[in-house]
C-alpha positions in Angstrom: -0.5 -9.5 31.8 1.1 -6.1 31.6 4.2 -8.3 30.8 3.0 -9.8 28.1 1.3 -6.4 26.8 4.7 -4.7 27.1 6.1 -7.2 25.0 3.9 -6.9 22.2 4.7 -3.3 21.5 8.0 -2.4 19.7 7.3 -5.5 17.6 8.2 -4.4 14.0 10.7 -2.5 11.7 10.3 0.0 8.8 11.9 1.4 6.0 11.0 4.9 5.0 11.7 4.9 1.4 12.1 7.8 -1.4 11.4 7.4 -4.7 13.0 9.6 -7.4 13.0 10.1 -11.3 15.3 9.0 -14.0 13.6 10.9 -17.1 16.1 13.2 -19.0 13.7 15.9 -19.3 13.0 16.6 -15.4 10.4 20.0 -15.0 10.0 22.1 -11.9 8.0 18.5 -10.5 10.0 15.7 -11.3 6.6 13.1 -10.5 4.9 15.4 -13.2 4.9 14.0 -16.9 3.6 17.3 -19.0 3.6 18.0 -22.4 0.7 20.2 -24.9 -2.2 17.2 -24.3 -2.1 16.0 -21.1 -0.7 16.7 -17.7 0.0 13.3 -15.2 1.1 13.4 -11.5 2.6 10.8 -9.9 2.1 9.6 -6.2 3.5 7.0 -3.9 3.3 8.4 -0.3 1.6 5.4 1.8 2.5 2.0 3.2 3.8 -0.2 0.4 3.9 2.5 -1.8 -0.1 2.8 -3.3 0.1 4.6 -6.8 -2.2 7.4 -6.9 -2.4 8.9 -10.5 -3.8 12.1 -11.2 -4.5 12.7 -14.7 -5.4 16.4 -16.6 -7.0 16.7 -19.9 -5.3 20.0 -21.7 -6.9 19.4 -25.4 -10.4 20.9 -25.9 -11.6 17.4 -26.8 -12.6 14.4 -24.9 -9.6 12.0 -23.7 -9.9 9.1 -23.0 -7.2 6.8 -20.5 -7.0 3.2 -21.3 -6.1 1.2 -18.0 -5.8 -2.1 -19.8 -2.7 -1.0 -21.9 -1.3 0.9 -18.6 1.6 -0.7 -16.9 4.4 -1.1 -14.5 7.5 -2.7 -15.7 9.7 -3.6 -13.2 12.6 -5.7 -14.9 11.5 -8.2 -17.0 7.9 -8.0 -15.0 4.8 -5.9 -16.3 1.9 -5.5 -13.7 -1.8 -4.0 -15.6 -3.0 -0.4 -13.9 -6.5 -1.5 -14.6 -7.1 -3.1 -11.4 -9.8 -5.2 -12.9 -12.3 -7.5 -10.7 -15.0 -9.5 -11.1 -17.5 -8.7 -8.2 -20.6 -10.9 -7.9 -23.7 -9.9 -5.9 -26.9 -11.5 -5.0 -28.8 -14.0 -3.0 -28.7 -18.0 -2.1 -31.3 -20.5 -0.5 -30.0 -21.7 2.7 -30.9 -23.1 6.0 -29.9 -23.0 9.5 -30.0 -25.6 12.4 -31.0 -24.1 16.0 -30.9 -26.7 19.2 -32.0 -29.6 17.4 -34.6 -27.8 15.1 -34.1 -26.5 11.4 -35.5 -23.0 9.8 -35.6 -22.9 6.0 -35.4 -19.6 4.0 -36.3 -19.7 1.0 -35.6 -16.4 -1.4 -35.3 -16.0 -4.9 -31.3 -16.0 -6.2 -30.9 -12.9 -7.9 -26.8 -12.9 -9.3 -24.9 -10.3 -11.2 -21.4 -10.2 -12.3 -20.1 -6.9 -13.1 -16.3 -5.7 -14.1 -15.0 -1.9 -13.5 -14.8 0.1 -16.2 -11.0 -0.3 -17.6 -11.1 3.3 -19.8 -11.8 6.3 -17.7 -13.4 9.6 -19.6 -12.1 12.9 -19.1 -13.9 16.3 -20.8 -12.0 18.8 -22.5 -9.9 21.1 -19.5 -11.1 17.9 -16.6 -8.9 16.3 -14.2 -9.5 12.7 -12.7 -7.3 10.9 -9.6 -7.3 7.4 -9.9 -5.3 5.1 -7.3 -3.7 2.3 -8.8 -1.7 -1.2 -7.2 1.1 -1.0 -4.6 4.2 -1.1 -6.0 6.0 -2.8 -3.6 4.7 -5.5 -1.2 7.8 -6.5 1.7 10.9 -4.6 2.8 14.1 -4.9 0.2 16.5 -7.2 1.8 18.6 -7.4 -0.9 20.0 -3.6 -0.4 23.4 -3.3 -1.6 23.7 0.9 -1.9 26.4 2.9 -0.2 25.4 2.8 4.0 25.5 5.2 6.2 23.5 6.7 9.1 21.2 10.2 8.6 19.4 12.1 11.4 15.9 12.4 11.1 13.7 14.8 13.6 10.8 13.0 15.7 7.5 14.5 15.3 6.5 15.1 18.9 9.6 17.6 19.1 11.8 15.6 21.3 15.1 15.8 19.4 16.5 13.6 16.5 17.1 9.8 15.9 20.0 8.5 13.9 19.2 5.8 11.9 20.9 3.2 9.0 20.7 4.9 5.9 21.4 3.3 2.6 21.6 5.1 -1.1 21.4 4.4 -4.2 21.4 5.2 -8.2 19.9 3.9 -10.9 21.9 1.1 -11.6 22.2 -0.4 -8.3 19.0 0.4 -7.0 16.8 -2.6 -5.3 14.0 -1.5 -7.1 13.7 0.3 -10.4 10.7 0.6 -12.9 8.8 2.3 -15.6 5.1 3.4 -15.6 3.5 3.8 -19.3 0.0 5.0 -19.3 -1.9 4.8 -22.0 -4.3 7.5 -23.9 -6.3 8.2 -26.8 -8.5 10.5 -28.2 -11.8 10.5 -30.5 -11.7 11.0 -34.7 -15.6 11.3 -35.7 -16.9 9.9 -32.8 -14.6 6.7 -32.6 -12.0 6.2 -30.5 -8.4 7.1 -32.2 -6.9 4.5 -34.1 -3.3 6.2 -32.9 -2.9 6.3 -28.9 0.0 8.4 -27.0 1.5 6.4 -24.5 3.3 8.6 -21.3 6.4 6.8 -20.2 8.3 7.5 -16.5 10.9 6.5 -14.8 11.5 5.5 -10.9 13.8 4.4 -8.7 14.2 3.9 -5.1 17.4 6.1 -4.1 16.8 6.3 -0.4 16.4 3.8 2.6 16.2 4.6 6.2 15.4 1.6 8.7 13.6 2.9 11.9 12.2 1.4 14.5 9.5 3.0 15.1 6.3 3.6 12.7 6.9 6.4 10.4 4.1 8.8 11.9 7.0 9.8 14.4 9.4 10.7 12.4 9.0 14.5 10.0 11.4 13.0 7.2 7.9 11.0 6.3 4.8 13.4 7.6 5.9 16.2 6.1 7.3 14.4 2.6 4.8 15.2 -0.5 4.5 12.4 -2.5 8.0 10.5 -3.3 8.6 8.6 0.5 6.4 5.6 1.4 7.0 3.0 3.6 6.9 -0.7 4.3 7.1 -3.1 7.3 7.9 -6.3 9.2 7.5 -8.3 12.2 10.7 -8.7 13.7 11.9 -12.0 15.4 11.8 -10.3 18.7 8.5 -9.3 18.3 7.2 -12.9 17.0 9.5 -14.0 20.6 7.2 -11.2 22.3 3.7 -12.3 20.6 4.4 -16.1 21.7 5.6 -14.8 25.5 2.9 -12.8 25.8 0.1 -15.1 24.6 2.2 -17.4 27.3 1.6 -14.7 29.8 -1.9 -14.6 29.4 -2.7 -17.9 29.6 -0.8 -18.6 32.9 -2.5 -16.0 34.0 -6.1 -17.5 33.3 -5.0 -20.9 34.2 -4.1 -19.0 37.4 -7.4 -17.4 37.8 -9.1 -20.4 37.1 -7.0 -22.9 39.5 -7.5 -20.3 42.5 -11.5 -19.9 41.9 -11.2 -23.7 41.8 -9.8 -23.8 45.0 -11.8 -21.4 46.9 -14.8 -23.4 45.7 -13.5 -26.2 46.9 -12.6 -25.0 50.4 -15.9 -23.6 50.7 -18.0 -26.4 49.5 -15.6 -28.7 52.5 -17.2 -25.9 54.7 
């Protein structure tokens, strides 16, 4: 058994990955799009990269942020900010069977359907944080930047680990994409027939593969908010999963063949 448990651990790989900005006109925070209206933060620090938007109203009026017409483009590909669902709560008739005889409940079905509020409010001077959809969902196999290796300091103090590092620039980056989020303000009471759409720019420009989960490296616990990271079971660990699960069970089958036995000798007693 403590086989099989040994080979369970160690089972996956990672890539620690930084984001970075293409926008011409970079400020002292290049995840910051800023300008007389609004003020909009950008974060990806997480496992597969979860978009947490924080948003500042600057105008002395109500703005308003319209998640339906806010988008990722990635490519050709545009994926909605809304994040919209339909949730539907409430109650159903029903029975259940126990050894052979049957209970009926009956209740009264009481169904709603409700969707999330796509247009978020803010008051003049407010500030809302809003996460958004992962932008990326599996490791990038199809790296092709310039490798090399990088040292990178372990969290519990016990020296550095070199690991493959791989860079990249706009062009040849495995992933690229643009976030436009959309706003509007309020003429007489009535939403703004003009909206200002914010535009930004990201690219992956940094790859490190580790073994180990991120927590144990500083390069990622101490990063703000331009390194996530994503993750796969490796074939040694799928070998290790099967083993183990192997392990176990001749172990049972062990257990269970000896109790056999004994109860036979006793019972010949």
């Amino acid at each position: 058994m403590m086989l099989g448990l040994a080979l369970l651990s160690s089972c996956a790989s990672y890539q620690i990955s930084t984001i970075s900005t293409q926008n011409e006109n970079q400020n002292t925070d290049p995840f910051t799009f800023e300008n007389d209206s609004v003020k909009i933060v950008y974060d990806f620090k997480g496992y597969n990269a979860p978009l947490t938007v924080s948003i500042q109203n600057k105008l002395n009026q109500p703005l308003y942020v319209d998640w339906n017409k806010s988008l990722l483009v990635f490519d050709n590909n545009s994926i909605s900010l809304s994040g919209a669902n339909i949730q539907i709560q409430g109650r159903i008739n029903g029975s259940s069977e126990n050894y052979g005889s049957t209970t009926y409940s009956n209740q009264n079905a009481n169904l709603s359907a409700s969707k999330p509020l796509n247009v978020d409010y803010l008051l003049p001077k407010a500030t809302i944080k809003r996460q958004t959809i992962y932008v990326a969902n599996e490791m990038m196999k199809q790296a092709k930047g310039k490798s090399g290796y990088s040292y990178i300091n372990r969290t519990d103090g016990s020296g550095v680990t070199k690991v493959a590092t791989e860079t990249f620039n706009p062009d040849n980056s495995p992933l690229k994409f643009k976030s436009y989020i959309t706003l509007f303000t309020e003429v007489d009471g009535k939403p703004a027939a003009k909206s200002m759409m914010c535009e930004k720019s990201f690219y992956v420009s940094d790859i490190k593969n580790v073994a180990s989960k991120p927590k144990n490296f500083t390069y990622y616990t101490e990063a703000n908010k331009n390194v996530f990271y994503t993750s796969k079971i490796t074939k040694f660990g799928k070998m290790g999963f099967a083993t183990g699960e192997a392990v176990i069970n001749g172990v049972s089958q062990g257990i269970s063949e000896s109790l056999t036995n004994k109860n036979k000798a006793s019972n010949n007693q």
